[in-house]
C-alpha positions as CSV (number, residue, x, y, z in Angstrom):
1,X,-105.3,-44.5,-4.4
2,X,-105.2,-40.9,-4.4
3,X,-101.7,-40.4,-4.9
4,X,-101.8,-43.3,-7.3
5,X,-104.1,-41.2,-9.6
6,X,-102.0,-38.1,-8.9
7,X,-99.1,-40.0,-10.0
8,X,-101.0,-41.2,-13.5
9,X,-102.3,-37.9,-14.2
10,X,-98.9,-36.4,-13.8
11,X,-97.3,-38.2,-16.3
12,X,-100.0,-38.0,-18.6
13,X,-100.0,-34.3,-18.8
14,X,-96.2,-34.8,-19.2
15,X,-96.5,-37.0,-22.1
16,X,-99.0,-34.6,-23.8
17,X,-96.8,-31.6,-23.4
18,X,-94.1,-33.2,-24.3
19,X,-95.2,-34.6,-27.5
20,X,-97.1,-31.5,-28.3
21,X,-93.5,-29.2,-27.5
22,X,-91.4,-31.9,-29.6
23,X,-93.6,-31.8,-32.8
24,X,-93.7,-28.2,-33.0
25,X,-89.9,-28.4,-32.9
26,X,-89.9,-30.9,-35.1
27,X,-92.4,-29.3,-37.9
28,X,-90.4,-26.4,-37.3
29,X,-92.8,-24.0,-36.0
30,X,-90.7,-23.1,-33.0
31,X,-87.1,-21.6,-34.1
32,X,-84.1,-22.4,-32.2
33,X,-84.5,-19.2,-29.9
34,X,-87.7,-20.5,-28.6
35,X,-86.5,-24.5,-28.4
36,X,-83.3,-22.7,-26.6
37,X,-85.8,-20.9,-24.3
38,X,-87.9,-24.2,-23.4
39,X,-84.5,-26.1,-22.5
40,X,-83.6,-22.7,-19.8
41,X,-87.1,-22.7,-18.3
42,X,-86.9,-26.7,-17.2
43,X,-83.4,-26.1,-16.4
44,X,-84.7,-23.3,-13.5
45,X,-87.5,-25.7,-12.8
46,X,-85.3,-28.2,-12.0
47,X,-83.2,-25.4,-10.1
48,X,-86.2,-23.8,-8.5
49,X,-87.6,-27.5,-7.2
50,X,-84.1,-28.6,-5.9
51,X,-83.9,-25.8,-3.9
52,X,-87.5,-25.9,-2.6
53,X,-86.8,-28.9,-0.9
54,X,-84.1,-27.4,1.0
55,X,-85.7,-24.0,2.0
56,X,-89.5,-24.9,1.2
57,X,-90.0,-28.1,2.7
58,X,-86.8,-28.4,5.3
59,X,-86.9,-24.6,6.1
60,X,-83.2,-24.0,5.7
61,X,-81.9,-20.6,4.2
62,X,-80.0,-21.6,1.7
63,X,-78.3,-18.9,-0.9
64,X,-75.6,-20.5,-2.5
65,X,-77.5,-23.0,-4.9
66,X,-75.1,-21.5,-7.5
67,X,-72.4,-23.1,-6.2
68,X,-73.7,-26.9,-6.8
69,X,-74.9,-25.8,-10.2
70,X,-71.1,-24.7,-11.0
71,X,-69.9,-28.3,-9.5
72,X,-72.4,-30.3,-11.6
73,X,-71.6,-27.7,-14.7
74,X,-67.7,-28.2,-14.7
75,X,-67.4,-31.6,-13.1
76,X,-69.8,-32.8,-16.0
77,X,-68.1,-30.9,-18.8
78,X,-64.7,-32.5,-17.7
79,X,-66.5,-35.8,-18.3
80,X,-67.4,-34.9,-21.8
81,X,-64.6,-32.8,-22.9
82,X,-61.8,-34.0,-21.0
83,X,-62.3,-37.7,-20.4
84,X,-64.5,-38.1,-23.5
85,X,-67.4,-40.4,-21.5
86,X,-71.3,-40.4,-22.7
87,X,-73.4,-37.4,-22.0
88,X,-75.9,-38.7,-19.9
89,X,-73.2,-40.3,-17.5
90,X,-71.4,-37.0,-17.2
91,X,-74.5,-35.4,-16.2
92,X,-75.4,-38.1,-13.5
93,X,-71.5,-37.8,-12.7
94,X,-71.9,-33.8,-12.1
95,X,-74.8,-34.7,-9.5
96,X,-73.2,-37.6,-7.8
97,X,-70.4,-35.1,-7.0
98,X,-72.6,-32.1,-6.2
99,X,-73.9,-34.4,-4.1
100,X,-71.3,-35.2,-2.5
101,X,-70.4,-31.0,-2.1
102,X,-73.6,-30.9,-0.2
103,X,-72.3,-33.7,2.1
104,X,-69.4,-32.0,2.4
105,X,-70.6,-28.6,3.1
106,X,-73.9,-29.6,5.1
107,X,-72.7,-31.7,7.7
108,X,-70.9,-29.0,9.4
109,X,-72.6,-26.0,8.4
110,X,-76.0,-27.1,8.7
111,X,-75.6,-27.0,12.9
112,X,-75.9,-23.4,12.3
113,X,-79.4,-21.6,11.5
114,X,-80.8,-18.7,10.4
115,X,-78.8,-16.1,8.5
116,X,-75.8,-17.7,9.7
117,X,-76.4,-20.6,7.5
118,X,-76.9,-18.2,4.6
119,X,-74.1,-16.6,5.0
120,X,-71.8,-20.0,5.3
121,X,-73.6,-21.6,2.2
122,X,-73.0,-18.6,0.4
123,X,-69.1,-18.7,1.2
124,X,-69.3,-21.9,-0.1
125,X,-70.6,-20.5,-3.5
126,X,-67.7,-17.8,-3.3
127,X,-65.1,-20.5,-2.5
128,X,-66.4,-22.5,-5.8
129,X,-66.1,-19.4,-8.1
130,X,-62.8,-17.8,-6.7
131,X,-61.2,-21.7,-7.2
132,X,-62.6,-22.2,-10.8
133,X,-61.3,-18.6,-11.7
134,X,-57.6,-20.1,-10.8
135,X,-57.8,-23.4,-12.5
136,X,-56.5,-23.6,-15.6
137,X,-57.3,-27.1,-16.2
138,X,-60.9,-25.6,-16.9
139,X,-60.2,-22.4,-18.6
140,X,-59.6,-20.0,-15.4
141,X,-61.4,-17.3,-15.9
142,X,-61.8,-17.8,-19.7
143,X,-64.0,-20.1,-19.4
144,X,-64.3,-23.8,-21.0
145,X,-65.4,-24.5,-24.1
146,X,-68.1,-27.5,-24.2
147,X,-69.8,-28.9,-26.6
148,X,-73.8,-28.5,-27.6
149,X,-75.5,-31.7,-26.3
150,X,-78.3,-30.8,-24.0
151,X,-81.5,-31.3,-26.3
152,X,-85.1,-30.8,-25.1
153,X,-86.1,-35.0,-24.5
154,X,-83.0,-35.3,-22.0
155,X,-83.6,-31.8,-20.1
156,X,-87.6,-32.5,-20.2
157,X,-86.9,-36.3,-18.9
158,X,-84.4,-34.7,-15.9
159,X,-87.6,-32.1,-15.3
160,X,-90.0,-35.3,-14.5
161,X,-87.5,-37.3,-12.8
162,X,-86.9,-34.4,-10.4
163,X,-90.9,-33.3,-9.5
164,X,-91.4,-37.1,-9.0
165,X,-88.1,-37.7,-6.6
166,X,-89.3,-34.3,-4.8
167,X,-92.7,-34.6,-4.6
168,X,-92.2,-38.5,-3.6
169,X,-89.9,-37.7,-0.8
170,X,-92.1,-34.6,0.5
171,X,-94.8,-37.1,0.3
172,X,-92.9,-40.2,2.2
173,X,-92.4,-40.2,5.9
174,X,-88.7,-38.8,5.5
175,X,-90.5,-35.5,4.2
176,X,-92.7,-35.1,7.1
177,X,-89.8,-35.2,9.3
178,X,-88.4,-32.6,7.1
179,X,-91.4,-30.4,7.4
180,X,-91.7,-31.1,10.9
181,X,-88.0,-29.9,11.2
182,X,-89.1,-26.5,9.6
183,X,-92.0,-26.0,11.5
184,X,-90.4,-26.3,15.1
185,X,-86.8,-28.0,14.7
186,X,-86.9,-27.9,18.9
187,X,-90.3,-29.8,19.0
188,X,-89.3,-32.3,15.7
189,X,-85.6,-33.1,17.9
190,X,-88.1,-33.4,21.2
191,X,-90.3,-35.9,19.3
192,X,-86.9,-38.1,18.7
193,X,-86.5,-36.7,14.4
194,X,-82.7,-36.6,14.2
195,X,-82.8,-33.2,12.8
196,X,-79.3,-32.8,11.4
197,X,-79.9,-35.9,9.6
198,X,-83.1,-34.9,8.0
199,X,-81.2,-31.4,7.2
200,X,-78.3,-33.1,5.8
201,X,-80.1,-35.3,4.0
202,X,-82.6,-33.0,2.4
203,X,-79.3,-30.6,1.6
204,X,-78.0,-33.3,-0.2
205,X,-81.1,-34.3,-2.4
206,X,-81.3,-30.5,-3.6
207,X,-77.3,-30.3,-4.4
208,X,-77.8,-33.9,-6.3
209,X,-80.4,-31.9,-8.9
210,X,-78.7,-28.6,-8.7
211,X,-75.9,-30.6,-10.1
212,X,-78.1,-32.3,-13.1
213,X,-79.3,-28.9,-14.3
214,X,-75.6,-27.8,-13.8
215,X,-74.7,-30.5,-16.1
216,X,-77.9,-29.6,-18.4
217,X,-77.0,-25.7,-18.4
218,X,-73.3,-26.0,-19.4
219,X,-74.1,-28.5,-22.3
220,X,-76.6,-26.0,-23.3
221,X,-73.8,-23.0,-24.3
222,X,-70.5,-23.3,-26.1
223,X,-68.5,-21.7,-23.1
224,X,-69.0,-21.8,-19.7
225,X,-67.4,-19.3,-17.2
226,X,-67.0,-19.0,-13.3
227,X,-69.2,-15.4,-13.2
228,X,-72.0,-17.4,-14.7
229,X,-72.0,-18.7,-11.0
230,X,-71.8,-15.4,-8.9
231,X,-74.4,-14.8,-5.6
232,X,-76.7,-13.3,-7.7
233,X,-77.8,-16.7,-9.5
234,X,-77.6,-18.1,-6.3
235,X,-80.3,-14.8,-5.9
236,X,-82.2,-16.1,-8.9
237,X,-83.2,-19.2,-7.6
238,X,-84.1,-18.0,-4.4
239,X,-86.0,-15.7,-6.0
240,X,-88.1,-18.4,-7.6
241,X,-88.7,-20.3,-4.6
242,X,-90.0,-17.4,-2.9
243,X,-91.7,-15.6,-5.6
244,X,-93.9,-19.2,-6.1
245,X,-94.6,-19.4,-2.4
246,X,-92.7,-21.3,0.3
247,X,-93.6,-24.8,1.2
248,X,-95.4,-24.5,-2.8
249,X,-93.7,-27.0,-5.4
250,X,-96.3,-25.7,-7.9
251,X,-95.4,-22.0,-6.9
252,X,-91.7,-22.7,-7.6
253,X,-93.0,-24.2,-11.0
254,X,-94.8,-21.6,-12.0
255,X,-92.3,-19.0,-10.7
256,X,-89.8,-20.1,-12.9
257,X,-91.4,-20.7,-15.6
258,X,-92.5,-16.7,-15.5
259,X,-89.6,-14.9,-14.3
260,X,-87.7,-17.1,-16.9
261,X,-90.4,-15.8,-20.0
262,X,-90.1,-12.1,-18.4
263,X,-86.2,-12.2,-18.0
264,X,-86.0,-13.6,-21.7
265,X,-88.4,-11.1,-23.3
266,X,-86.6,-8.0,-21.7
267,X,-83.4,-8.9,-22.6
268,X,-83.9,-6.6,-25.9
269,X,-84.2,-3.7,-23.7
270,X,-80.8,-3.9,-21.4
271,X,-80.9,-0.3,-20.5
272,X,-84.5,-1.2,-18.5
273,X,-84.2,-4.8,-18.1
274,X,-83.2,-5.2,-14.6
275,X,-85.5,-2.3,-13.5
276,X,-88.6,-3.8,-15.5
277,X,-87.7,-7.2,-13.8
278,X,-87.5,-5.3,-10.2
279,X,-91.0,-3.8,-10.1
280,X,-92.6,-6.8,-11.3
281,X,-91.2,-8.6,-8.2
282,X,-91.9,-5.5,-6.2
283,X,-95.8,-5.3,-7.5
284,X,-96.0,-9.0,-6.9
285,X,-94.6,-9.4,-3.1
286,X,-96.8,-6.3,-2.3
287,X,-99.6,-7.8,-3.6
288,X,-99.1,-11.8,-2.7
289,X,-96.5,-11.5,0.1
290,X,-96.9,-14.9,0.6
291,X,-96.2,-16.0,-3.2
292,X,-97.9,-16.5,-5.9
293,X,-99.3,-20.0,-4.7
294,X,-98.2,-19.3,-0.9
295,X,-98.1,-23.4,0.8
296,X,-101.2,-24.9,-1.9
297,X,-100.1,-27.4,-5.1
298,X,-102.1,-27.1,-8.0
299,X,-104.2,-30.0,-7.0
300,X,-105.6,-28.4,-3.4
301,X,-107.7,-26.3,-6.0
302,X,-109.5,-29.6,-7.3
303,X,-110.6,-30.9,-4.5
304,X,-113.9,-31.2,-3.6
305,X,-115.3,-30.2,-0.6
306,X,-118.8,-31.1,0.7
307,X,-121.6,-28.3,1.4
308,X,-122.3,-28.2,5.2
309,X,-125.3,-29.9,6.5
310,X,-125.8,-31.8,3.5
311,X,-126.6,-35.4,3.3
């Protein structure tokens, strides 16, 4: 019942805001800077939730999330550009196969642990960029011209879509197992969890809506280019998941969502930007070390506990 009313009062609050975000578009009040800016915050949500599951919930370092947002980028601008199909089905398309990358690239590498896994996941994110920097079927280094499609009512219905799928699976059975796995992945394999499985699987899940916002983000410029998927927005999204707290989908909300506003407003002042952006992060690890929401959701702060000792 609980869940149930979590559930309803989810969507709810997502109706409002959306309606309330698509009449102010609508009646013009916010220009195409701002609308622009909405689209790239739920497009790191979306980012910044995928990869929550992997390292928040599954405890697996993963640092080359760029690397399934430049499959589900490309793969889906091919779909539009190249082979002319529907927007929407390219963008499920440029999942399905980052998807399928995370298969590819989980099964083997996810044996490994620790900074070794880093350090393989981020080759992977290397390998994608070097290889789309030689392709000239997609521009090489020039990049690819794609069309403007992304609008706010398809990124803000792939926003909902993913916090439901994640916060359903973190909720089900198969996401204790993954949260068991983090905790002690010796004790979860004692107590008969097939832990590869769970890693795998969890992997996969994250690439799948890595993929979406790729598809979402290069729909959402005129040109997309292999260095818009380097290590450090692989470093980005990290930062979002750790900034918000790990184990915290509302941290990694609410992480984005910030660093995205302060990243946006500084970008007037380049010369300071990046240093700016530093000591915030700085200020904010020394002072919350364990993120901004450290392992509670947004509802743990509404529920009511009884005084001791009464009736």
């Amino acid at each position: 019942m609980k869940k149930s009313k979590s559930f309803w009062a989810f969507l709810i609050l997502a109706a409002v805001v959306y309606v309330v975000v698509q009449f102010f578009i609508g009646s013009g009040l916010i220009n195409i800077y701002y609308s622009n800016l909405l689209i790239t915050i739920a497009i790191n949500i979306i980012l910044a939730v995928s990869l929550h599951l992997v390292i928040g919930i599954t405890g697996q370092f993963s640092i080359g999330h760029a690397g399934f947002l430049a499959v589900g980028a490309y793969i889906s601008a091919i779909a539009t550009m190249k082979l002319e199909l529907p927007f929407i089905l390219a963008v499920v398309i440029g999942g399905v196969i980052a998807a399928l990358a995370g298969l590819i690239v989980g099964i083997p590498t996810l044996r490994l642990r620790g900074d070794y896994l880093a350090i393989a996941t981020l080759g992977f994110a290397e390998i994608i960029r070097i290889a789309l920097f030689n392709i000239d079927y997609v521009g090489g280094a020039a990049g690819m011209q794609v069309s403007h499609l992304t609008t706010w009512t398809v990124t803000f219905v792939c926003l909902v879509i993913t916090i439901l799928v994640i916060t359903n699976f973190t909720n089900s059975r198969h996401g204790r197992a993954c949260i068991a796995v983090r905790e002690n992945e010796i004790a979860a394999d004692a107590m008969g969890i097939n832990t590869t499985f769970y890693k795998v699987l969890a992997f996969a899940i994250g690439s799948f809506f890595a993929g979406i916002a790729g598809g979402l983000f290069s729909h959402n410029f005129y040109i997309i280019q292999p260095g818009n998927f380097g290590f450090l927005k692989s470093f980005d999204i990290l930062i979002f998941v750790v900034l918000g707290g790990l184990g915290s989908l509302t941290g990694s909300v609410i992480s984005a969502i910030l660093l995205t506003v302060i990243s946006a407003f500084l970008a007037q002042y380049p010369e300071t930007r990046m240093i700016i952006y530093s000591l915030v992060l700085v200020i904010v690890m020394l002072y919350r070390p364990q993120g901004l929401m450290g392992t509670r959701e947004v509802t743990d702060l509404f529920k009511w506990k009884p005084a001791k000792g009464g009736n």
